[in-house]
Backbone bond lengths (Angstrom), bond angles and torsions (degrees), N, CA, C in turn:
res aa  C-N    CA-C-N  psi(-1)  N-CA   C-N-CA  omega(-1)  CA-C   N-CA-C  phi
1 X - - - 1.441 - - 1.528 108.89 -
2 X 1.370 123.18 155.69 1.400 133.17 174.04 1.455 99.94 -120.65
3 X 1.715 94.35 136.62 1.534 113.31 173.78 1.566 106.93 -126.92
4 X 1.105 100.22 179.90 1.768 107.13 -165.05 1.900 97.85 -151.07
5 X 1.398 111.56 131.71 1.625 124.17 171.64 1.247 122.69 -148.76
6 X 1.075 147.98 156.94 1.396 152.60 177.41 1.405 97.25 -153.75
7 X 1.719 114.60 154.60 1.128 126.74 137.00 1.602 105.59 70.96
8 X 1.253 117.06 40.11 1.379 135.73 151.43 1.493 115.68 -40.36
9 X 1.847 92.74 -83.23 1.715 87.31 -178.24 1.215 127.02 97.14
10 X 1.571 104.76 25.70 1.244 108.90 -151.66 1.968 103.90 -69.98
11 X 1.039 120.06 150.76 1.226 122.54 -176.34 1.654 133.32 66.01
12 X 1.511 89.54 28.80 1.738 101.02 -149.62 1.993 80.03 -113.43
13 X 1.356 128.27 105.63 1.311 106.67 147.75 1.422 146.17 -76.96
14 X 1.673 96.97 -13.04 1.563 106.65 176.02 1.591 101.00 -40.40
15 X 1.807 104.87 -67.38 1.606 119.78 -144.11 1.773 98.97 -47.84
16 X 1.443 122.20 -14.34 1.253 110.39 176.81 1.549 116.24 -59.83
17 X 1.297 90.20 -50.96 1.936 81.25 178.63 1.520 106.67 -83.69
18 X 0.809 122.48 -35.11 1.678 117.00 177.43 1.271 111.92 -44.35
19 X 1.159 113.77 -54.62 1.776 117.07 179.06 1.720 109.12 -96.58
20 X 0.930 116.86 26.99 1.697 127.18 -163.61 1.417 96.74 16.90
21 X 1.464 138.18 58.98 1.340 147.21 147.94 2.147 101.38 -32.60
22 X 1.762 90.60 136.04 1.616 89.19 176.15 1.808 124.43 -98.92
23 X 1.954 93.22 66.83 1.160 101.61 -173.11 1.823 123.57 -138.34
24 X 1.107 120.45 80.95 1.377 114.70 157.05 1.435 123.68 50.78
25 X 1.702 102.79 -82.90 1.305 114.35 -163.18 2.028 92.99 -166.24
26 X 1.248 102.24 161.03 1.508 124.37 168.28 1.417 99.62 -26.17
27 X 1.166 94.80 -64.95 1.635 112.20 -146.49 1.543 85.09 -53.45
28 X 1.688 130.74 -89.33 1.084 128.21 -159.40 1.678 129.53 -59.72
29 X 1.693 97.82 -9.17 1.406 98.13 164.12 1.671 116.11 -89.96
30 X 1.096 115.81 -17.72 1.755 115.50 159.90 1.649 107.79 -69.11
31 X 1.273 135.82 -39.38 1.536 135.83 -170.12 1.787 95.59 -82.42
32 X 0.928 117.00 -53.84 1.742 96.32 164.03 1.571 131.86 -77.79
33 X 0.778 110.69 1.89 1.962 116.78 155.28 1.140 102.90 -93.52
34 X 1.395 145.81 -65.62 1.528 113.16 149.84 1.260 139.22 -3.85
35 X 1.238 92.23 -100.71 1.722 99.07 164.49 1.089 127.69 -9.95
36 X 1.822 118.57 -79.19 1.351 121.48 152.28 1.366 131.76 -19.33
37 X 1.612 110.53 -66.35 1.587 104.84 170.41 1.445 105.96 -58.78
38 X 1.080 146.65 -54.63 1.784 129.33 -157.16 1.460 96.42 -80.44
39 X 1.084 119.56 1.06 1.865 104.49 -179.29 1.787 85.11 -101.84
40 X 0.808 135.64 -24.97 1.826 124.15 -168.67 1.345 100.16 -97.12
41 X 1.854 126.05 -57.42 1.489 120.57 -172.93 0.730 117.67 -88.39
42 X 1.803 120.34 162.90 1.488 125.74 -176.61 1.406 62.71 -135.72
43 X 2.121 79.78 159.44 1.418 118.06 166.37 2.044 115.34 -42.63
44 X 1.028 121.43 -51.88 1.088 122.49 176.61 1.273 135.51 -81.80
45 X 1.638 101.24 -2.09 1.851 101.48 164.25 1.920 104.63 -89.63
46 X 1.430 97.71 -172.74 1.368 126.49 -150.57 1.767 97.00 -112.78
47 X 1.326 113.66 110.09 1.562 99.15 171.19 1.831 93.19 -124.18
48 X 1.412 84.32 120.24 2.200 98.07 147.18 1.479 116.44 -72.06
49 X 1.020 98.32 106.29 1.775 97.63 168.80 1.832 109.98 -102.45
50 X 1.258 113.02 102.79 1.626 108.53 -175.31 1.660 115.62 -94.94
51 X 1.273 93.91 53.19 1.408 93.88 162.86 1.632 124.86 99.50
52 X 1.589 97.81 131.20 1.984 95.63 -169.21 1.178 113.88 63.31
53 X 1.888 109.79 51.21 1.326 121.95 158.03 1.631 100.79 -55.20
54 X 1.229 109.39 -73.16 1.859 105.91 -172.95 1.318 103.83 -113.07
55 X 1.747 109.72 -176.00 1.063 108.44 176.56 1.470 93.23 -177.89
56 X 1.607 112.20 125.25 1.862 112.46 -175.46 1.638 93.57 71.62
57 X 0.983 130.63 32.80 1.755 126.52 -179.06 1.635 84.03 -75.74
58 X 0.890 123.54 149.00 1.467 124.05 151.66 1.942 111.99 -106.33
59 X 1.322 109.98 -11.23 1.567 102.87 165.56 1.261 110.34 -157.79
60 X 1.445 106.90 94.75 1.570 119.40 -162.60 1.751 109.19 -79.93
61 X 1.032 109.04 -6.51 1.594 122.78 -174.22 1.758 86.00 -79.24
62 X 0.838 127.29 -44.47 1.634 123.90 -162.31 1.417 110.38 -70.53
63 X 1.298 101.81 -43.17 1.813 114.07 173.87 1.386 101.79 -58.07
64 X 1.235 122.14 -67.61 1.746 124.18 -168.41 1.388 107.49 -54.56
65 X 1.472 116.61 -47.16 1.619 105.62 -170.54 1.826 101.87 -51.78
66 X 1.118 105.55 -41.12 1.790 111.85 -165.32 2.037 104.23 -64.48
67 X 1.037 122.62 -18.24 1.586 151.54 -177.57 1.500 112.62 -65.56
68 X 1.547 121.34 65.45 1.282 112.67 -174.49 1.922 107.93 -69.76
69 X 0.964 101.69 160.65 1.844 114.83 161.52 1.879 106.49 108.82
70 X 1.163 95.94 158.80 1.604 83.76 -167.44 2.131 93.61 -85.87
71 X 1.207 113.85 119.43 1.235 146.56 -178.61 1.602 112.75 -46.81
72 X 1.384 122.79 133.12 1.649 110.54 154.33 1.564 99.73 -139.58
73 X 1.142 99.20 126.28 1.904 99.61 177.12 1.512 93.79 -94.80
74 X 1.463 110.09 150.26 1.137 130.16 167.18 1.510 104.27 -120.10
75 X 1.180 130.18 103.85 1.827 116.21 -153.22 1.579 107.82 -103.35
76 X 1.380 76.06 135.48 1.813 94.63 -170.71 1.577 101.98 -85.82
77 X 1.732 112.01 -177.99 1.563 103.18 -177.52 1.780 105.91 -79.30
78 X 1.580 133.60 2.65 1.380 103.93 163.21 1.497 111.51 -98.08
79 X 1.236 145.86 -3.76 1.119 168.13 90.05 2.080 104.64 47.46
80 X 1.101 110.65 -70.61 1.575 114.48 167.10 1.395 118.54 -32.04
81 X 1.571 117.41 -85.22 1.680 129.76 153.58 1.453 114.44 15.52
82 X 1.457 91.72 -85.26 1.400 99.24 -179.15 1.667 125.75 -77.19
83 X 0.968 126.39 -8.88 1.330 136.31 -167.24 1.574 99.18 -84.25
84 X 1.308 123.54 -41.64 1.656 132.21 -164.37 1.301 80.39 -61.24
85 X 1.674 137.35 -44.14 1.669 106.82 -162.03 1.254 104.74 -118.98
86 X 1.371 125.68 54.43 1.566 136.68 146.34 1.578 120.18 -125.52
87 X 1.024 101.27 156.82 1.689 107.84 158.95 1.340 131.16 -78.17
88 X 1.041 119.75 57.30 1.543 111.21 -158.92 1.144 125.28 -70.85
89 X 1.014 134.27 11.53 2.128 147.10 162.06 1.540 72.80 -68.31
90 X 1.039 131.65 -85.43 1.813 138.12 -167.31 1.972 94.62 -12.70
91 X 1.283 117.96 -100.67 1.100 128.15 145.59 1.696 148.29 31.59
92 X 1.410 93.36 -88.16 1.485 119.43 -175.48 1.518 114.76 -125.44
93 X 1.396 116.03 138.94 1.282 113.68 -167.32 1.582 88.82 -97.77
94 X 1.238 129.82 0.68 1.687 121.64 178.86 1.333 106.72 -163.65
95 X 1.463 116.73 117.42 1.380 104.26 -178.25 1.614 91.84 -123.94
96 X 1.329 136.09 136.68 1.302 143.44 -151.02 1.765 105.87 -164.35
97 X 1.112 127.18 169.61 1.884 150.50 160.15 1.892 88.21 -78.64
98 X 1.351 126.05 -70.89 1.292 120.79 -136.52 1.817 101.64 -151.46
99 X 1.268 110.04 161.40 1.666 89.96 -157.39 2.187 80.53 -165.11
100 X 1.580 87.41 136.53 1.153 70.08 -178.99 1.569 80.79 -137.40
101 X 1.421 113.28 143.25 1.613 135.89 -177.51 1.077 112.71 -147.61
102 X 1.583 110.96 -163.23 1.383 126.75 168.91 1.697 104.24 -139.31
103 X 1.077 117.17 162.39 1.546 118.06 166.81 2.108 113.72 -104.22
104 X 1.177 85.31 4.42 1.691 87.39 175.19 1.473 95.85 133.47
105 X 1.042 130.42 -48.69 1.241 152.08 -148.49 1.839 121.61 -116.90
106 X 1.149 95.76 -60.92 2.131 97.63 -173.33 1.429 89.84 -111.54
107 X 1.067 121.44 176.40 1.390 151.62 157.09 1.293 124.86 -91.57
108 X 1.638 116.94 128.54 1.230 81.34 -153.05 2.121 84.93 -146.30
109 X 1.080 105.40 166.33 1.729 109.30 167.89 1.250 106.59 -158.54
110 X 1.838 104.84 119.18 1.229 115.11 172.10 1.786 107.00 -91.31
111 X 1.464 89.72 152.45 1.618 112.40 169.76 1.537 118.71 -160.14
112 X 1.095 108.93 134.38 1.494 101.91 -158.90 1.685 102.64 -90.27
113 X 1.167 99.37 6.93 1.756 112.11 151.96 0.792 127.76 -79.00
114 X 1.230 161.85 133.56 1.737 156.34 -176.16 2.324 83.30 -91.65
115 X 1.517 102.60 128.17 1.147 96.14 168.07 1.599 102.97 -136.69
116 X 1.477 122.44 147.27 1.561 126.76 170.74 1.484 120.43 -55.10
117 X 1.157 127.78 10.66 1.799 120.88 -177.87 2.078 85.17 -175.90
118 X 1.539 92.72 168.58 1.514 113.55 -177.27 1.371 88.52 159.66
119 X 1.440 85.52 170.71 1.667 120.02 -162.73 1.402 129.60 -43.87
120 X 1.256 134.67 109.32 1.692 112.38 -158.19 1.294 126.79 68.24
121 X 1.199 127.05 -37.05 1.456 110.76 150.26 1.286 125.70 9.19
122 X 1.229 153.47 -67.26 1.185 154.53 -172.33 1.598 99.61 -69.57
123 X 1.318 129.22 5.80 1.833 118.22 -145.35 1.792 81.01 -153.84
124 X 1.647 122.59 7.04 1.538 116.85 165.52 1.806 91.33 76.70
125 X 0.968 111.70 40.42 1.755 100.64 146.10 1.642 115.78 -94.23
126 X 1.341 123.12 169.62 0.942 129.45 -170.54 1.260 122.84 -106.28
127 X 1.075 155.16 153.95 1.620 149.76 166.31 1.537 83.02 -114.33
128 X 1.686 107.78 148.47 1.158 145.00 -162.79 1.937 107.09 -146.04
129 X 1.098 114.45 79.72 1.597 118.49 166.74 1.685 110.27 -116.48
130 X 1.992 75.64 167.92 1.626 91.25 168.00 1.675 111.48 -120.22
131 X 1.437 111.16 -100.18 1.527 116.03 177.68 0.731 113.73 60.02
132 X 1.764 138.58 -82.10 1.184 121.47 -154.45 1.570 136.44 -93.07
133 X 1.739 82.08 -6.16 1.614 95.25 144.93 2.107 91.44 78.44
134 X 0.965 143.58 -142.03 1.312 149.50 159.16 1.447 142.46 -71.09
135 X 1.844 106.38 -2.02 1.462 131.78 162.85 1.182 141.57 -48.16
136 X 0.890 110.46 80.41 1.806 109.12 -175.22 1.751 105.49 -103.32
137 X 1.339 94.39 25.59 2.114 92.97 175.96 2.036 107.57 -84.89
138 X 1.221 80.86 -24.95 1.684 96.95 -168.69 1.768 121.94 -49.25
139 X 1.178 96.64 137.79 1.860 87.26 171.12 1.649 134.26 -45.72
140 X 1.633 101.64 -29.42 1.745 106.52 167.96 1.378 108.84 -80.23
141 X 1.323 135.66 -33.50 1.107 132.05 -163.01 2.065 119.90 -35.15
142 X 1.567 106.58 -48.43 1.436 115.97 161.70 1.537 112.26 -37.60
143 X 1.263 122.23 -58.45 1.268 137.34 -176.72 1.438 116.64 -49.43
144 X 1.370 110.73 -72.40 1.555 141.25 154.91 1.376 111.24 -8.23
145 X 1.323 103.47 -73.55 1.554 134.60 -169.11 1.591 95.46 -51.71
146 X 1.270 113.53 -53.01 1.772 115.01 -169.13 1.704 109.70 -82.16
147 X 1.380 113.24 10.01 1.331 86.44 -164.49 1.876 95.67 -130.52
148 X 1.297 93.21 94.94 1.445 112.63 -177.47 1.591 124.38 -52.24
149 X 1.204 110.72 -22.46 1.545 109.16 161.26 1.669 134.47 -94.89
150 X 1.460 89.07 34.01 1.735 111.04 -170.49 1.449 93.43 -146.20
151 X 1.753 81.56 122.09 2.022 93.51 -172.14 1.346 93.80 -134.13
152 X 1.428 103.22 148.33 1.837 125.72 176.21 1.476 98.06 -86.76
153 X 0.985 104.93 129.32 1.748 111.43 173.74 1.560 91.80 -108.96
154 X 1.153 148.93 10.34 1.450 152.47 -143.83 1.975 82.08 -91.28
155 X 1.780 119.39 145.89 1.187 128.50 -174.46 1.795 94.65 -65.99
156 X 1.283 104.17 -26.38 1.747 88.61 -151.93 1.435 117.05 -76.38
157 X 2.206 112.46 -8.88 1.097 132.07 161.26 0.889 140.15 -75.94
158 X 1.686 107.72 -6.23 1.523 126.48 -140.47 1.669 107.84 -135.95
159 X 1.111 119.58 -11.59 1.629 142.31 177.76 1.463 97.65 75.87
160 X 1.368 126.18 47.46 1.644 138.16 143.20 1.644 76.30 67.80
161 X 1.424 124.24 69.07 1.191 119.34 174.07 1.661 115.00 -158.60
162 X 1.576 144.69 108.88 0.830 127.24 172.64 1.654 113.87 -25.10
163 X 1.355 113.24 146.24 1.385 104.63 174.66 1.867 120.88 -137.76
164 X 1.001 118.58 133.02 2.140 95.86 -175.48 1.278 103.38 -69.25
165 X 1.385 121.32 -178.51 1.310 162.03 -141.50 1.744 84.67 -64.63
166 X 1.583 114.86 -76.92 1.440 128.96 170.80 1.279 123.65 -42.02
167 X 0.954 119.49 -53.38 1.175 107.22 174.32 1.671 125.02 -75.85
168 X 1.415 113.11 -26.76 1.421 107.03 145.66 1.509 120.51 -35.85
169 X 1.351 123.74 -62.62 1.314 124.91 -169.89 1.328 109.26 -76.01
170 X 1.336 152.28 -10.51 1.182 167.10 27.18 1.631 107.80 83.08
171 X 1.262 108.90 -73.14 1.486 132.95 -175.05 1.636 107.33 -66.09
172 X 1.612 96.72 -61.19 1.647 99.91 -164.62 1.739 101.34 -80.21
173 X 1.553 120.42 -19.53 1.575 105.95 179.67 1.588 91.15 -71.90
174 X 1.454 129.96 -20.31 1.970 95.37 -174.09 1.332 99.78 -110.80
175 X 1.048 115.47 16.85 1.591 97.68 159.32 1.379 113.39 -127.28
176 X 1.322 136.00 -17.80 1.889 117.71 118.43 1.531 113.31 -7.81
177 X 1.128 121.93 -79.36 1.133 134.46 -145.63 1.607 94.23 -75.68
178 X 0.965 132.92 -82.10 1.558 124.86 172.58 1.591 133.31 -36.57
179 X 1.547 105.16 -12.18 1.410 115.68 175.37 1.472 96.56 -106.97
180 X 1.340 140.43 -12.11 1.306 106.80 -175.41 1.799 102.09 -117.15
181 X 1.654 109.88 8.14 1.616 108.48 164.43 1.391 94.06 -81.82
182 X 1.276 139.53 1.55 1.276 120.69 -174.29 1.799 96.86 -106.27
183 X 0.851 139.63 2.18 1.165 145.94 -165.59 1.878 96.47 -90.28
C-alpha cells in the first residue's frame, strides 16, 4: 500500500498551538502520530513523507527506528536541522526537494511547497504538498481551495495519520469544501 504525510513535527511543541493540534503536550502529540503510523503502515508499504517530518527533535534516530514502511522524504524547510545528525541512506530509500512518480495509477509530484502549475497538469497529474499545515488565512489559500488536483498531505488535514491516495482526495475535498463556504 502507499501512504502520504507531511508536517508531523515531531518534537515541535509550538505547532500545537499554532495549528491548535488536539493535544496536551509534545509528549502525547508525538505518541499519537506514532501510534497512527504503526496502526496504518506495515514494513512493506510505501510512505511519501513531504516534508517537516520533525522539528526541535532532540533524537531523531528514535522517531525513525519506531517508522515502519520503506520511507521517501521529500524535505521541507525544517527538514535540514534534523537531518545533519542522522544517517538517512539508513532510513529513507529517497531523500529529494521534489519527486515526481506515480502510485500505480495518477501521476503525481510531490513538493512540500504548495505551487500553482507542475508537471502534466494539463494531462490530470497531481501536486502533492505540505507547508501550510491547516491554514487557510494565507494569500494562496483562494487559489488552493479551487484547484482540485493539489492536495495537502499536511497531518493537521489528514487526522495526524498517514493516509492513501483516496483518502487524501477524500480529506482535502471536505475540508476545501468547508473552508471555502466559510469564505
Amino acid at each position: 500500500m502507499v501512504f502520504f504525510t507531511a508536517d508531523l513535527h515531531f518534537g515541535h511543541a509550538n505547532i500545537i498551538r499554532h495549528c491548535v493540534r488536539p493535544f496536551a503536550s509534545v509528549e502525547e502529540m508525538d505518541a499519537a502520530l506514532l501510534a497512527n503510523w504503526r496502526r496504518r503502515v506495515r514494513a512493506d508499504d510505501t510512505v511519501y513523507i513531504v516534508g517537516d517530518l520533525m522539528f526541535y527533535c532532540k533524537d531523531p534516530e528514535s522517531y525513525l527506528r519506531q517508522l515502519p514502511g520503506k520511507k521517501h522524504l521529500i524535505v521541507g524547510n525544517h527538514d535540514p536541522l534534523w537531518m545533519k545528525k542522522v544517517p538517512v541512506e539508513r532510513y529513507f530509500e529517497s531523500v529529494q526537494p521534489l519527486l515526481e512518480c506515480s502510485d500505480g495509477t495518477h501521476r503525481l509530484v510531490l513538493c512540500h511547497y504548495p505551487m500553482m502549475t507542475w508537471n502534466h497538469v494539463a494531462h490530470g497529474s497531481y501536486l502533492i504538498y505540505g507547508h501550510i499545515h491547516n491554514n487557510t488565512d494565507g494569500i494562496y489559500w483562494p487559489l488552493l481551495a479551487q484547484m482540485d488536483q493539489a492536495l495537502n498531505a499536511g497531518a493537521d488535514v489528514n487526522g495526524f495519520a498517514p493516509v492513501t491516495f483516496a483518502e487524501l482526495l477524500e480529506n482535502n475535498r471536505r475540508f476545501k469544501s468547508a473552508h471555502t463556504a466559510l469564505a
